[in-house]
C-alpha positions in Angstrom: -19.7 -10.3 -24.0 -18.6 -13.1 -21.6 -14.6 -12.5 -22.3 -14.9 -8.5 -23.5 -12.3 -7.9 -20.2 -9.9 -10.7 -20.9 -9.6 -10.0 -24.4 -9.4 -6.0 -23.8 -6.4 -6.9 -21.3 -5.1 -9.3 -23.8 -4.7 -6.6 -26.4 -3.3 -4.0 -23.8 -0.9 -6.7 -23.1 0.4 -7.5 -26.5 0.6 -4.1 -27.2 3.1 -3.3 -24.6 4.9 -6.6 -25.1 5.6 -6.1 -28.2 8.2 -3.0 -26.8 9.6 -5.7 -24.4 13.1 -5.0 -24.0 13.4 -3.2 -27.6 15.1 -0.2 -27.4 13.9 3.4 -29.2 10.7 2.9 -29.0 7.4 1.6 -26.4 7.5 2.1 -22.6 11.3 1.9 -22.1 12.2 4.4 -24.9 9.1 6.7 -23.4 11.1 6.9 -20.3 9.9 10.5 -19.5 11.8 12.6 -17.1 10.9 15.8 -15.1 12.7 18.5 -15.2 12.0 19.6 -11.3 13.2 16.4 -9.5 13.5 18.8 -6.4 10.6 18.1 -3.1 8.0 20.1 -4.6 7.2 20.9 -8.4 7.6 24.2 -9.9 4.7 24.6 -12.5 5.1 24.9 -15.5 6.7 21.3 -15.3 7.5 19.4 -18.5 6.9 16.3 -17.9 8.3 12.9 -20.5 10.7 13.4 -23.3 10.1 13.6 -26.9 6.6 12.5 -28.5 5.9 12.0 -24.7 6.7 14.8 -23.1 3.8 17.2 -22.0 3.9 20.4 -20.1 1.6 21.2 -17.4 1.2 25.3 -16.2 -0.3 24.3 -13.1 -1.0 21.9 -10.7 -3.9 20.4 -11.9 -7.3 20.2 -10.1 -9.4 18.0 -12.6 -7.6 15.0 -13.5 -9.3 12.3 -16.0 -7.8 9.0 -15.4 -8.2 6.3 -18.5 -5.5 4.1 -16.8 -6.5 1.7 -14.0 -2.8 1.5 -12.6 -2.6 5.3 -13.2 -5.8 5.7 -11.1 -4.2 3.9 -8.4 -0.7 5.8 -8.4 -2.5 8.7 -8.3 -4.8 8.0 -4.9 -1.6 5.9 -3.7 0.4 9.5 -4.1 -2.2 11.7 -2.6 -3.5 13.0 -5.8 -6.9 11.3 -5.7 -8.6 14.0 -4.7 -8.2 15.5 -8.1 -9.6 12.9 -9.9 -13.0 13.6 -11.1 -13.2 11.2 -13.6 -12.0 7.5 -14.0 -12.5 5.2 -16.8 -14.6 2.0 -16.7 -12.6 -0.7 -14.9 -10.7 1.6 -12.5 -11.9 0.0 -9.7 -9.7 0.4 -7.1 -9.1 2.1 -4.6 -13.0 2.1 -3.3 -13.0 5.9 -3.6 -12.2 6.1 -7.5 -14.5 7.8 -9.3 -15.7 5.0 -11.8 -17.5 6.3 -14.9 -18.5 4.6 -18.0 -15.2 5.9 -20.3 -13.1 3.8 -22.0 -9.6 3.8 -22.1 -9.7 1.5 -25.0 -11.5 3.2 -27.4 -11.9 7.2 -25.7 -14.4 9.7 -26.6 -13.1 13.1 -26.5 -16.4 14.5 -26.5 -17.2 12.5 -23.0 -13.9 13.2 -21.9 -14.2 17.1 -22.0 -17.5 16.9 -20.3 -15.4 16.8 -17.1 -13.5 19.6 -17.6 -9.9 18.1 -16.6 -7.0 19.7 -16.6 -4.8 16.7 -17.2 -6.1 13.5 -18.7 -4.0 10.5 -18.3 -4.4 7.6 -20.5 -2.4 3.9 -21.0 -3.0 4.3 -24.5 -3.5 6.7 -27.5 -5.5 5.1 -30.8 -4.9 7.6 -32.9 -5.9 11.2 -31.9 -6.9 11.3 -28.2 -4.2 13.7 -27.1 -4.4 15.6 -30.1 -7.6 15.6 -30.1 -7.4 17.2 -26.5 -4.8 19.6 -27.1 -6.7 21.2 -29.5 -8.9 22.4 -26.1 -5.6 23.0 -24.1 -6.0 20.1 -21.9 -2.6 18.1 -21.8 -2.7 14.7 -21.9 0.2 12.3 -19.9 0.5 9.2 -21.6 1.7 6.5 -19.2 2.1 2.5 -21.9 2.0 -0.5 -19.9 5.2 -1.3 -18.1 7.9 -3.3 -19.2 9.8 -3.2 -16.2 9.6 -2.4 -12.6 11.9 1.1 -13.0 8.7 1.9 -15.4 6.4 1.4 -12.4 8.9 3.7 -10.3 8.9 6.3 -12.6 5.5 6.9 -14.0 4.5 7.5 -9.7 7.2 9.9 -10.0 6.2 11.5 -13.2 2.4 11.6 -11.5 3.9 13.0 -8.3 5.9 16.1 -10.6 3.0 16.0 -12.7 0.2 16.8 -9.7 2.7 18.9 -7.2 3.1 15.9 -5.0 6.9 14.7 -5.7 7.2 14.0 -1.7 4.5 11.3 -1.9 5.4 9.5 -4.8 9.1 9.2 -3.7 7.9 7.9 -0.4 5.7 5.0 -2.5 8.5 4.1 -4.3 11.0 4.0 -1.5 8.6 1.8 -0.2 8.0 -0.1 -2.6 11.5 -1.1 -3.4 12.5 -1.8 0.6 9.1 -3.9 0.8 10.3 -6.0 -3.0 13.7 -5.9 -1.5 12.8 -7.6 1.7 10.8 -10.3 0.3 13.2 -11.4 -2.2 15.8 -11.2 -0.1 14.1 -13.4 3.0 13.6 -16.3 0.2 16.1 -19.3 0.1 17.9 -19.9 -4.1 16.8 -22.4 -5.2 18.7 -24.9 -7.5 16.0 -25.1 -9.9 13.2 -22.3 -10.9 9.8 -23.4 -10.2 8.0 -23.9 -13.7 4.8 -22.1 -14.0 2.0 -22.1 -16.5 -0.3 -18.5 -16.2 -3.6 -18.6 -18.1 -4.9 -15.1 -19.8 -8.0 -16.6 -20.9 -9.3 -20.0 -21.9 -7.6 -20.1 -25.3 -4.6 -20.6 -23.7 -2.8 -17.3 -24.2 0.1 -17.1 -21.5 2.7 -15.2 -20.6 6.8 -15.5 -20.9 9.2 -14.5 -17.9 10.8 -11.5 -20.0 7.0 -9.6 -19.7 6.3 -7.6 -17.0 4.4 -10.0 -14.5 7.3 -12.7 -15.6 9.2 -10.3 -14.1 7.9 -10.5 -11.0 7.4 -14.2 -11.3 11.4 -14.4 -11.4 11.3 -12.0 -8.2 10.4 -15.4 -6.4 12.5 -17.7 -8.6 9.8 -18.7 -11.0 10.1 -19.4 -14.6 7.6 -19.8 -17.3 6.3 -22.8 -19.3 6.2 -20.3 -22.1 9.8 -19.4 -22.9 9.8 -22.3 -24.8 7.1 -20.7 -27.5 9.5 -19.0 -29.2 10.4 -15.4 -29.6 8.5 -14.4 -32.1 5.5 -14.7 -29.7 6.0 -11.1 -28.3 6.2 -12.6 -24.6 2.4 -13.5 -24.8 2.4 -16.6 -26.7 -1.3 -18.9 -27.4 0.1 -22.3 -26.2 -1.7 -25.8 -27.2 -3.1 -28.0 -24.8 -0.4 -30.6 -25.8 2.3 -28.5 -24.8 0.8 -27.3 -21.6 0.5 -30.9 -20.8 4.2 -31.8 -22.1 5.9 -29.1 -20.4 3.7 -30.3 -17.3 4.3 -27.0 -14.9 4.5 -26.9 -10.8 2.3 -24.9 -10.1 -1.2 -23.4 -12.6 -2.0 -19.4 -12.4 -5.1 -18.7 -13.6 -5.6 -14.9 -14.5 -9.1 -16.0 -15.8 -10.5 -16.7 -12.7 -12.8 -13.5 -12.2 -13.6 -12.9 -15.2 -14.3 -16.1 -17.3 -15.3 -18.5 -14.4 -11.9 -20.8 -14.4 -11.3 -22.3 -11.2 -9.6 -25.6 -11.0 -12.3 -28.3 -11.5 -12.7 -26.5 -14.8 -9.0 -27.1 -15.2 -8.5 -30.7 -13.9 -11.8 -31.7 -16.3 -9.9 -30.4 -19.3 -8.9 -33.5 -21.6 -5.4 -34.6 -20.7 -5.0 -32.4 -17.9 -6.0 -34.6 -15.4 -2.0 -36.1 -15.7 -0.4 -32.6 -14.7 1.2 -32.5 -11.6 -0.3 -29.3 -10.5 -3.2 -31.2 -10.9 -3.0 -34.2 -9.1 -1.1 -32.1 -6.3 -3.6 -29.3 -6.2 -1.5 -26.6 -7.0 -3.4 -24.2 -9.0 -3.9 -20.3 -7.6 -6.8 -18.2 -8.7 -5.2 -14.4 -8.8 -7.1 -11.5 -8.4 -6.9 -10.5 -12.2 -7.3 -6.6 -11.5 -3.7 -6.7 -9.4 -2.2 -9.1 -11.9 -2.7 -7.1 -14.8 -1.7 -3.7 -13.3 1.9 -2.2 -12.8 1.1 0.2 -9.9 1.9 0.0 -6.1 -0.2 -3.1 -5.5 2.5 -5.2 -7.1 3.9 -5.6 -3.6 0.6 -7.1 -2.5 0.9 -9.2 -5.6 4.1 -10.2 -4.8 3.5 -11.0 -1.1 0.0 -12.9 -1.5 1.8 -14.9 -4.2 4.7 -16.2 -1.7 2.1 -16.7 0.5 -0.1 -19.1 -1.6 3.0 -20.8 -3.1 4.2 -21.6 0.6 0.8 -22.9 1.5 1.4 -25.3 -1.1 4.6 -26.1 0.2 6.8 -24.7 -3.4 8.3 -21.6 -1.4 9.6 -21.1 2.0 8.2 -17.9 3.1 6.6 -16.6 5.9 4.8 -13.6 6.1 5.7 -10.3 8.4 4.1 -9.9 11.2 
């Protein structure tokens, strides 16, 4: 099916969203925490709080990875090595061991043909880490991100959870110093720069409270969206009349890869042809994989996005050297 990725992400999306700054439940109330913060993990570790919290005996050697952003905090941490098993669009980094499971709809019986130790998954449907704790493999369930201390701690849970705390605290600390500089080597501005971010052709979007609006607000961006109303979740389905009324700087498309958008699909839409990021050319194609992940590529994200937005002459940045 033409769109079965950008509606797969959609639904992983408005799952999460829906948790969007709620509190006692989704990825900010499953805030796990490890109770051996020190350099090096003692096993067992207990790993999460709550529903979430799992306890691993030892360091783990066969790791199944359902989670494309978990795949990539794990290789980023040092972990990949133990990863003998990743699901069907963990494509990155190069060295990931792609299979054909699903993180969407897992099947335990595929799953335990691996022989893991640790599975970790974005998602549970119903019985997935029930299912696998019935044959004593725990399961370390890591929901989409809601903010960027989610991203921080899930490499730190990975890094208690794998025996390699050092590394993940080093990707963090990076992390944060690389965010920090970039934000901090932008001029304010008086006024945000309005954006309009495509999911798919049907217009779904995305509001500045979601994750990736987040970020967006990093560089002083704010979306079209907002204006949908909150009962949207954060990841409203505009109308082509209010994408053209609201008439954004600059168009993101997130739709590019997979549905073939580029921008003479977009200027030949009906009416669009009157938008200013249009007529000015400013519409950026993102590499969908890094815009729909919360893992340490969000500073590439981040810096690539500055870089495009300068190039277009809507952000005064230049990149290090």
């Amino acid at each position: 099916m033409k769109h079965a990725w950008a509606l797969a992400l959609i639904a992983l999306l408005i799952a999460a969203c829906g948790d969007d700054g709620a509190e006692g439940d989704g990825p900010a109330a499953a805030r796990p925490t490890t109770e051996h913060p020190a350099a090096e993990t003692a096993f067992p570790v207990t790993v999460g709080s709550g529903e979430f919290a799992v306890e691993i005996e030892e360091p783990p050697e066969r790791i199944v990875s359902l989670s494309p952003t978990a795949t990539e905090m794990l290789f980023a941490i040092g972990a990949g090595e133990s990863v003998v098993a990743a699901d069907e669009y963990s494509t990155y980094p190069e060295e990931a061991p792609t299979t054909d499971l699903s993180g969407f709809t897992p099947n335990i019986e595929a799953i335990a043909g691996y022989d893991p130790d640790l599975v970790v998954a974005h998602t549970d449907p119903g019985d997935l880490a029930s299912s696998l704790a019935e044959i004593g493999v725990p399961t370390l369930m890591h929901p989409a991100a809601a903010t960027l201390d989610d991203t921080y701690m899930q490499i730190e849970q990975l890094g208690a959870a794998t025996g390699h705390v050092g590394e993940a605290a080093a990707v963090v600390a990076q992390m944060q110093a690389d965010i920090d500089a970039l934000v901090a080597s932008l001029p304010e501005r008086d006024d945000p720069l309005t954006y309009y971010h495509e999911l798919d052709v049907t217009y779904f979007s995305v509001s500045s409270d979601t994750f990736i609006g987040q970020l967006y607000g990093l560089l002083g961006m704010r979306s079209i969206a907002d204006e949908a109303g909150a009962e949207s979740g954060g990841y409203p389905q505009l109308s082509p009349e209010f994408i053209i009324q609201a008439d954004p700087d600059v168009i993101l498309l997130a739709d590019a890869i997979c549905c073939g958008v580029d921008a003479t699909e977009v200027a030949n839409r009906p009416g669009w042809e009157q938008l200013s990021a249009v007529q000015a050319e400013r519409i950026i194609s993102l590499d969908e994989d890094v815009a729909s992940r919360w893992g340490p590529r969000i500073v590439e994200f981040l810096e690539t996005l500055a870089a495009d937005l300068a190039a277009l002459e809507l952000l005064e940045f230049e990149a290090a050297q």
